[in-house]
N, C-alpha and C positions, 0 to 999 in steps of 0.2 A: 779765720783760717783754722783747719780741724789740727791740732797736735797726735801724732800717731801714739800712742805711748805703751801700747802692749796688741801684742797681734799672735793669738793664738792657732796652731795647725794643726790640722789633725789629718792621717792619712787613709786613703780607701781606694781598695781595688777594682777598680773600672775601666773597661777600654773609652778612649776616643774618638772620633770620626776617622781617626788613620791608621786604629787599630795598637795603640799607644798604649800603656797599662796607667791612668790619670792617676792622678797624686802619689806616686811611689816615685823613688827613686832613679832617674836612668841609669842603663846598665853602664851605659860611658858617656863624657862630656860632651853637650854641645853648645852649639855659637848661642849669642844671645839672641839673633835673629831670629835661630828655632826655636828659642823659646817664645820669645813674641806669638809666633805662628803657633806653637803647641796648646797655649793660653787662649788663644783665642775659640779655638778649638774646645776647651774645655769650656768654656763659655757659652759652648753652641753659638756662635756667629756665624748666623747664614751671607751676609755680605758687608764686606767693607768699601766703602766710598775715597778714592785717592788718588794720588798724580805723585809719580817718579820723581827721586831726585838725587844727589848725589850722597846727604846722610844717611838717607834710607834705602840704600843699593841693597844691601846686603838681605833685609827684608824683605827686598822685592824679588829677588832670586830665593828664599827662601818659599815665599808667597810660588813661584813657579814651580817648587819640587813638590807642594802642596794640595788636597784636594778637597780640605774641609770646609770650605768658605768659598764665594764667587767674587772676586775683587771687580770694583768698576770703576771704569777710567774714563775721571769725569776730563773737561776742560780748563778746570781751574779751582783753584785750590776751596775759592769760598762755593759752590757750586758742591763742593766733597761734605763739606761740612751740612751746609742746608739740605740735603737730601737724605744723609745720614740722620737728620732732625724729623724728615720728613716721616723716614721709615719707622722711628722711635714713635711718633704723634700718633701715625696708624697701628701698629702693629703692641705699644705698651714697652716693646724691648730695649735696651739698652741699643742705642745708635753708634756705631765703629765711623772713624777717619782716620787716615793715613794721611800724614801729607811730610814734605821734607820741610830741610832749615831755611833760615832767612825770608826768603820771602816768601815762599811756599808757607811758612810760618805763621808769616805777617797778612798774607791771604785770607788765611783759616779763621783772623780775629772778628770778623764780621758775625757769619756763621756761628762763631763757639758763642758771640755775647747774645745774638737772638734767641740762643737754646736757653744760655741764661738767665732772660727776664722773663720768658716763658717755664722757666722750670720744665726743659727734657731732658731726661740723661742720656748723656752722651759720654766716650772714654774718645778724644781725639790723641793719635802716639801723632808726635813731632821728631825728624831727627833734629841732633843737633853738631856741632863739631864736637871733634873727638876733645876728650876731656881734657889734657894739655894743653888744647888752645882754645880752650875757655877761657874770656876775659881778656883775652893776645887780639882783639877786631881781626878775628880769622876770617875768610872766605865763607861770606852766607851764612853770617852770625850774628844771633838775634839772643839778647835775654826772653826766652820763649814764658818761663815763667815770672819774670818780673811784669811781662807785658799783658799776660793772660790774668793776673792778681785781682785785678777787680772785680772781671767778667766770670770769672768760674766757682763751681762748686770746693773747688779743690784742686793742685799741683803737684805733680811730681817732676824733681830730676833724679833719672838714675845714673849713680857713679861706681856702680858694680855691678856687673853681669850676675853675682847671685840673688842681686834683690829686685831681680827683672818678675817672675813670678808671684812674688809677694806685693810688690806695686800692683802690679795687674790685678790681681787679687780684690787689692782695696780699693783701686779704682773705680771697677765694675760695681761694689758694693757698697761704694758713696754714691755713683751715680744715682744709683737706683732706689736708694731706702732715702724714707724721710721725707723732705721737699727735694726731689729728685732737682738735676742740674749736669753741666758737664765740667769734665774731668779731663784735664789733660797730662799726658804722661812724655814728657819729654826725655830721651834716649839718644845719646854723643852715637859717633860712628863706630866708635872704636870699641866699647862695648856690648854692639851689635855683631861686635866678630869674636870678642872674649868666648872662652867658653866657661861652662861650668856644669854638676851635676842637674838633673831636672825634677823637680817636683813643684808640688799646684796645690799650694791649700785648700781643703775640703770647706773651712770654713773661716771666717774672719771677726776677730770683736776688736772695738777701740773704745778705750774704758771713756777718752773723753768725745765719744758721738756716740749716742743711745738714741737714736728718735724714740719719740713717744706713739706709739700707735692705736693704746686703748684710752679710748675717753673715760672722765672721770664719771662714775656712775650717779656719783649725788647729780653733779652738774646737768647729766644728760633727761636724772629725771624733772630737775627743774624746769630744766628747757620743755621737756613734752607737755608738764603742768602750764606754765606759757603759754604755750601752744593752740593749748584744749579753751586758754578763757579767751583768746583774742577775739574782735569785734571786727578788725581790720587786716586780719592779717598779712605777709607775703613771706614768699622763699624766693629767697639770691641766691643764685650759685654761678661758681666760676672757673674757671680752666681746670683749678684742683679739685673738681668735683670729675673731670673726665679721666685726669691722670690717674685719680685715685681710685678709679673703677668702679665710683658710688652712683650713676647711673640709674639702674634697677633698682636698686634701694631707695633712691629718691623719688623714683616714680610711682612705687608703693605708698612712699610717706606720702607725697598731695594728693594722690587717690581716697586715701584712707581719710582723709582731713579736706578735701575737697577746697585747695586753695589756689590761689592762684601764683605761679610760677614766672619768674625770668631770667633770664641767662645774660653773662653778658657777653661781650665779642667773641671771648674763646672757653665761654660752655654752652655753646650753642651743640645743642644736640645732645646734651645733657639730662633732656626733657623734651617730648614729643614737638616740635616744632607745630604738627594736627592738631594736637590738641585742645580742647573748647578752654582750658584751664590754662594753658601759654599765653601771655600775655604781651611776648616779645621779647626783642632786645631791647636794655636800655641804655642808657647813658648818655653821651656826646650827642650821637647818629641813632639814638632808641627810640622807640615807638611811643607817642603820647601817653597812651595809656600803662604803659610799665614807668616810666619817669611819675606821671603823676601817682601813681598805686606805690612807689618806690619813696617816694617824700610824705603823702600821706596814711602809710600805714599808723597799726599803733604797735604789731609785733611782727620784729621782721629777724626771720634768719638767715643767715650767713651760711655757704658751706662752699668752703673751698673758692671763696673768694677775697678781695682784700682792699675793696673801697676805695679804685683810685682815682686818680681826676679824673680820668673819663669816662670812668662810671657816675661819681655822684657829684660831679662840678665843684661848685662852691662846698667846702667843708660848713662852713659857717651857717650857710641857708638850708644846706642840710640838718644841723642841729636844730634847726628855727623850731621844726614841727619834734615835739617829746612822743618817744617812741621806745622800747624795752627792745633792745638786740642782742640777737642770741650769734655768738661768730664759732662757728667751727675749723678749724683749719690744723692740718699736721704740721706745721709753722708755728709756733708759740712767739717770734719775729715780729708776724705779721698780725696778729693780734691788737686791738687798739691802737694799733700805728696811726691813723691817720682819722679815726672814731673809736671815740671811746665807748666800748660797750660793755651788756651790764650781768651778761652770761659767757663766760670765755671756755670754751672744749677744745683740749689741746689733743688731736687721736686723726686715726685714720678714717679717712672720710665713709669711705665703706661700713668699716667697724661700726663707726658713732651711729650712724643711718640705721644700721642694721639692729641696734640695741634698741633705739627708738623705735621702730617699727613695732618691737617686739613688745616694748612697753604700751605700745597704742594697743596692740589685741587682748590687753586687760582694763582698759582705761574706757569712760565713759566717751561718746561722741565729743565732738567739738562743738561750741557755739553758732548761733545761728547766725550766719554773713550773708544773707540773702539780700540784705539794704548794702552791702560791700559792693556784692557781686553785681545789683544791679546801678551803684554808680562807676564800677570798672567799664562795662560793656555803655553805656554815654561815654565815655572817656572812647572809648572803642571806635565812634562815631565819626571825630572830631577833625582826625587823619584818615584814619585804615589805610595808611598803604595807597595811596589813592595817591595819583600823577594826571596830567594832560597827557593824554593820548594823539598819537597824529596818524594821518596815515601816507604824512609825501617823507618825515624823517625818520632814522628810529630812534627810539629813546633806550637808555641802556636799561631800563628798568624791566621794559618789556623782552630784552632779550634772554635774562635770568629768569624770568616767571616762564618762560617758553624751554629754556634750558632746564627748569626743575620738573615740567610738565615730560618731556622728552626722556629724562634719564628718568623717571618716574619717583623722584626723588630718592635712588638708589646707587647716585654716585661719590667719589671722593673727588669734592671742590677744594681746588689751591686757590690762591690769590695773591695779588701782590700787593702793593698799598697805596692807599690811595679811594677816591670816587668810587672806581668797579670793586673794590675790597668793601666798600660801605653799603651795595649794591647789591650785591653776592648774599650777605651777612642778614641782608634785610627782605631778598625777596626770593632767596632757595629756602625751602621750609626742610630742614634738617632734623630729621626724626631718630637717628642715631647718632652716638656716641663716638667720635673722631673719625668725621666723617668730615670736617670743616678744619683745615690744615690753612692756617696762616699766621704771619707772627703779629704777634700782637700787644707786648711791652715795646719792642726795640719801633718796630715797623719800618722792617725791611725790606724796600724796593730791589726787587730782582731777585726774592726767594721764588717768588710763584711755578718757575718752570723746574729747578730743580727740586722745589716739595713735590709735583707734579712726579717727576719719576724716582722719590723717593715712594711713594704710594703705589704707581706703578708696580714697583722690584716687592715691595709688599705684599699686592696681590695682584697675580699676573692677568686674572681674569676680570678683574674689576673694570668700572669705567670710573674713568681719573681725566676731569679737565681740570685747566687754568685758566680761571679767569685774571683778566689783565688789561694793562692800559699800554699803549704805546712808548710812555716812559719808560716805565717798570721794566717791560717786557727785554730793553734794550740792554740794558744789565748785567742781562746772563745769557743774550740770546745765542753764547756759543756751544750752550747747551746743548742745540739743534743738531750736534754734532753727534753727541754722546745718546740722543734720541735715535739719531739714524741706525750707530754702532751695535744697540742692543734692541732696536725694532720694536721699542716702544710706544702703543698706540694710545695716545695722552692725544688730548682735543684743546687747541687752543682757543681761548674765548677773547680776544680780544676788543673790548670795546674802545673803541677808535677816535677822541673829537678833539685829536691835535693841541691838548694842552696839556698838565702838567695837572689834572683835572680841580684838586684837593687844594691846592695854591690857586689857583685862576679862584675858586669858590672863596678862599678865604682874604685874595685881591678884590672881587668885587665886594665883599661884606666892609671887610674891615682898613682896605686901602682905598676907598674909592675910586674903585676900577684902574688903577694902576696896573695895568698886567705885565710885571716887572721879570722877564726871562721865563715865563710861565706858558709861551705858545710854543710846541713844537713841530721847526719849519726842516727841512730835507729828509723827511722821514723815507727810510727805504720802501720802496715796493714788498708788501710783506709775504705776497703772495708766491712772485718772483724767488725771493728770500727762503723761504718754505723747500719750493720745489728744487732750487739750487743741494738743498741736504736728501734729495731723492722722497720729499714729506709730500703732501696733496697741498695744496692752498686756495683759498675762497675767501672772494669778496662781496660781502654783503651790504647793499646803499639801500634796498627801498623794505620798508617794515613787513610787506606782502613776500616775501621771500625767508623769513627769517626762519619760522618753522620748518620748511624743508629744507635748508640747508642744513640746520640742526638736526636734523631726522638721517640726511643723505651722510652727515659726518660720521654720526652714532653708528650706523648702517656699516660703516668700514672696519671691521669688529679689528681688524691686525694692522692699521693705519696710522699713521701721526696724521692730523688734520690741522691746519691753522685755518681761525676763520678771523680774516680781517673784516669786526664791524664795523661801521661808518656811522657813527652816532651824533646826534645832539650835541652841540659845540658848548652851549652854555648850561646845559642842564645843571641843577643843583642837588646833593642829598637832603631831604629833608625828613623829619625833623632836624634840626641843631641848636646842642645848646652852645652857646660863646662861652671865650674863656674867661673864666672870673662869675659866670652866672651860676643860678641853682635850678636842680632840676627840672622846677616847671616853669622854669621860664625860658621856653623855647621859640626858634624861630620857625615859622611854619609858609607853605608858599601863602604869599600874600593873599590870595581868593580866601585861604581859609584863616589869614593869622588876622584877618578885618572882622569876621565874623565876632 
C-alpha cells in the first residue's frame, strides 16, 4: 500500500472543457460533486462508464449540468468497470467508473480485480454513506476500501470535501505511472454536497512512489552484449510490453538482430503476428514451436513479461535447460519472482528498447543462427496450426481464420474466456498493438461483450467483435441493452457447442470424461434474443455458409449483429500443456502426438 506523505501543487492558468480557469482558485465555493465533475474535466475524460444510485445522486445531477465528458449507462455495475478497462486497453488512457454504495460497489469488485492482474489504470469513484454512518451498518454499506485492498493499485477514502481534488489528482497518477493498475476513490454522500473553494493540482510527487522508468545503462549494455553472442536466441514479451508502448521499438530490435519472437496471451500484437520471425503464442494453449524455442534457447529476453504458469508450466523443467535471461520490466516485483535471472533492467519498457536499439547501430551484427532458425521452422512442421477440417460441421477454428480473413486483420477482437478465447488468441494473426482485448490474469467470463463496447466508445469507426462462447456470453448478456441505447455496431462471434468448452476439455483429459455440470442445456434462442434489443441475429450450422454470413455482418457498417455459430461439440484446443508439466511436453491431437 503506497503512504502519501508529501504532495506538491503547483498552480497554472488554463481553461477547461467548460471554460473553468483549471488550477486556480474558484471564485466561490462549490459542492464536492462539482468538484468531482470539474476534475474530471481537467483530466480530459472523454467518458465515464456507470449506474445511479443513491450515494452518488448528487454527482449524477452534477454530471447532468455538465458537458465535458459523455457518461454511459451501462446495466450493471461490473459491465461499468470492464468497459471502462476495455477503453484504457485500447486507447492507453486512464479508464473512468462511477458506480454507487453497497452493492453497486460490491458489483464493481469483479471488474476493478481483472484491471488488476492485468495491470490497466483505471480510477473507479464509489459513493459511500455519509461519514456519520460510517461503521453504524447503514443502508447500502460496504467497507468499499477494506474490500477493494488486495485487488487494487491503491485506495482512497475521502472524509473532506477539500481533499476531493487532491485525491483525484493522485489517483489518476498512480494509475497511470509505473506498473499501472486501478485506483479506487471512494466518497460518503455527504461530502458530495459539502462545499469548498476549488483548485487542481498542476502536478503531483509522493516521495514514497518514484517508478523507475530509465534503465540502468551498464545493465542495458550488457544485455545487447548477450545479445550479439547468442547461438540460440529468443525474445518474450508480454502485456507490459503493449502497455508500455514498446511495440516499435521491439520490432526494430528483432529486425536488426533477426531473431525470433513470441508473445504471450496478452502481447499479442506486440509483434507482427505476419511475420516470418513470430513464432507464436506460447505457453499453456502456445504453439509447438515457440514452447520448444522458449525451453530450448540459450539467451532469452524478457520484456514486459513475468514468467507465469501459464506461460512456462513447470518452473523446475524450465530450469532443466541452462540459459542466461535478460528480464526487463518497470516492476522491480516482478523480477525473479518465479525465475531467477541473470540480467535484471528495472525501466520503461519503451525507454530500455529504445537505448538498446541505439546501442545496436554502433555494435557489430549478431551471430550466425542459421542452424537456430532452421531447427525452429522443423519445430514449425510438427503442428502449424493444423485442425481436421470438415465440411457437414463447423469447427470453431475455421470460423476465426475466416473472421481474420474478413476483417482483414484490421479489427479490435474481445473475448471472453474460455475455448473461443484460446481460438481467437491462436488463429486471428494480430499485427498490431492493442488490438486483442481480454483478460487474462483473472480470466473473466462475461468481460467479452462489455470490452467489445469499451473499444467501440474508443473508436467509433473501428470494427470491434466479440468473440464468445455461450457461457460467457450469458453474463453480461444485459449489455444488449446498453448496445441498443448508444447504436453500437460490435459483431458477436459466438461459437456455439453447448458446453462449458474449457471444462468439458479439461473433464475429458483429466477426469475421464466425467462431464460434471459442464453441458449447457436451455440455452436461449440467441437469435430471437438479439432481435428482441432491436440487434440483427444469425444463425450459422453448416461450414459452407460461414464466410458470407461474416462478410453480410461486416457489410452492416451501423449494426449490432449476433452470430450464433453451431460448432463442434467436442473440439479440443491444441497444443496443451498440463498442469504440473514443462514446456515441451505437450499434448498434441493424437494423429500428430503418435508421430
Amino acid at each position: 500500500m503506497l503512504r502519501v506523505l508529501q504532495l506538491l501543487v503547483k498552480n497554472q492558468g488554463f481553461m477547461d472543457s467548460n471554460g473553468h480557469h483549471a488550477n486556480e482558485t474558484s471564485a466561490k465555493p462549490i459542492t464536492g460533486a462539482e468538484i468531482v465533475i470539474r476534475c474530471l474535466n481537467e483530466e480530459k475524460v472523454k467518458f465515464v462508464f456507470g449506474y445511479p444510485g443513491g450515494a452518488v445522486l448528487h454527482i449524477y445531477d452534477a454530471i447532468y449540468k455538465q458537458n465535458g465528458f459523455k457518461h454511459i449507462l451501462v446495466r450493471h455495475e461490473q459491465a461499468a468497470v470492464h468497459a471502462a478497462d476495455a477503453y484504457s486497453r485500447a486507447t492507453g488512457e486512464v479508464g473512468v467508473a462511477l458506480v454507487t454504495s453497497g452493492p453497486g460497489a460490491t458489483n464493481a469488485i469483479t471488474g476493478i480485480a481483472t484491471a488488476y492482474m492485468d495491470s490497466i489504470p483505471l480510477v473507479v469513484i464509489s459513493g459511500q454513506v455519509p461519514v456519520p454512518a460510517i461503521g453504524m451498518d447503514a443502508f447500502q454499506e460496504v467497507d468499499m476500501v477494506g474490500i477493494t485492498r488486495p485487488c487494487v493499485k491503491h485506495n482512497f477514502l475521502v472524509k473532506d470535501v477539500k481533499d476531493i481534488a487532491a485525491t483525484l489528482k493522485k489517483a489518476f497518477y498512480i494509475a497511470a505511472t509505473g506498473r499501472p493498475g486501478p485506483v479506487v476513490v471512494d466518497i460518503p454522500k455527504d461530502i458530495t454536497a459539502h462545499t469548498a473553494d476549488y483548485m487542481y493540482p498542476k502536478s503531483v510527487e509522493m516521495r514514497s512512489y518514484n517508478p523507475i522508468l530509465k534503465g540502468h545503462s551498464g545493465q542495458i549494455k550488457k544485455a545487447v552484449k548477450l545479445l550479439l553472442g547468442a547461438k540460440r536466441p529468443m525474445i518474450y514479451t508480454g502485456g507490459g510490453l503493449v502497455l508500455g508502448n514498446g511495440a516499435e521499438e521491439l520490432v526494430k530490435l528483432a529486425r536488426a538482430l533477426n531473431y525470433p519472437v513470441t508473445n504471450t496471451l496478452m502481447g499479442l500484437g506486440g509483434y507482427p503476428a505476419t511475420d516470418k520471425q513470430f513464432v507464436g503464442m506460447l505457453g499453456m494453449q502456445g504453439t509447438y514451436e515457440a514452447n520448444m524455442a522458449m525451453q530450448n534457447c540459450d539467451v532469452l529476453i524478457a520484456v514486459g513479461a513475468r514468467f507465469d504458469d501459464r506461460v512456462i508450466g513447470n518452473p523446475a523443467h524450465f530450469a532443466s535447460q541452462k540459459r542466461t535471461i535478460i528480464h526487463v520490466d518497470v516492476d522491480p516485483s516482478s523480477i525473479s519472482k518465479r525465475v531467477k535471472v541473470d540480467v535484471p533492467i528495472v525501466g520503461d519498457v519503451h525507454s530500455v528498447l529504445a537505448e538498446m536499439n541505439h546501442i545496436l547501430t554502433e555494435e557489430k551484427a549478431s551471430s550466425d543462427i542459421s542452424d537456430w532458425w532452421k531447427q525452429i521452422n522443423e519445430w514449425r512442421l510438427v503442428h502449424g496450426g493444423r485442425y481436421e477440417q470438415s465440411d457437414t460441421v463447423i469447427k470453431p477454428q475455421y470460423v476465426i481464420e475466416k473472421l481474420w480473413e474478413v476483417t482483414k486483420g484490421d479489427a479490435y477482437i474481445t473475448s471472453d474466456v474460455g475455448q473461443h478465447q484460446m481460438w481467437a488468441a491462436q488463429y486471428y494473426k494480430f499485427d498490431k498493438p492493442r488490438r486483442w482485448i481480454n483478460s487474462g490474469g483473472l480470466g473473466t467470463m462475461g468481460v467479452g461483450l462489455p470490452y467489445a463496447m469499451g473499444c467501440q466508445f474508443a473508436d467509433k469507426n473501428a470494427q470491434v467483435a466479440c468473440v464468445t462462447g455461450e457461457g460467457s456470453i450469458q453474463m453480461n448478456i444485459q449489455e444488449l441493452s446498453t448496445c441498443a441505447q448508444y447504436h453500437l455496431p460490435i459483431k458477436v462471434i459466438l461459437l456455439n457447442n453447448r458446453y462449458l468448452g474449457m471444462v468439458r476439455q479439461w473433464q475429458e483429459f483429466f477426469y475421464e470424461n466425467r462431464y460434471s455440470e459442464s453441458y449447457m442445456d436451455s440455452l436461449p434462442d440467441f437469435v430471437k434474443l438479439a432481435e428482441s434489443y432491436g440487434h440483427v441475429g444469425i444463425q450459422i450450422t453448416k461450414p459452407s455458409d460461414v464466410e458470407g454470413a461474416l462478410k453480410e455482418a461486416f457489410a452492416k457498417k451501423d449494426k449490432f449483429v449476433f452470430m450464433d455459430f453451431i460448432t463442434e461439440q467436442s473440439e479440443n484446443v491444441f497444443p496443451m500443456v498440463e498442469n504440473g508439466k514443462g514446456l515441451s511436453q505437450m499434448e498434441l491431437p493424437k494423429a500428430m502426438g503418435d508421430k
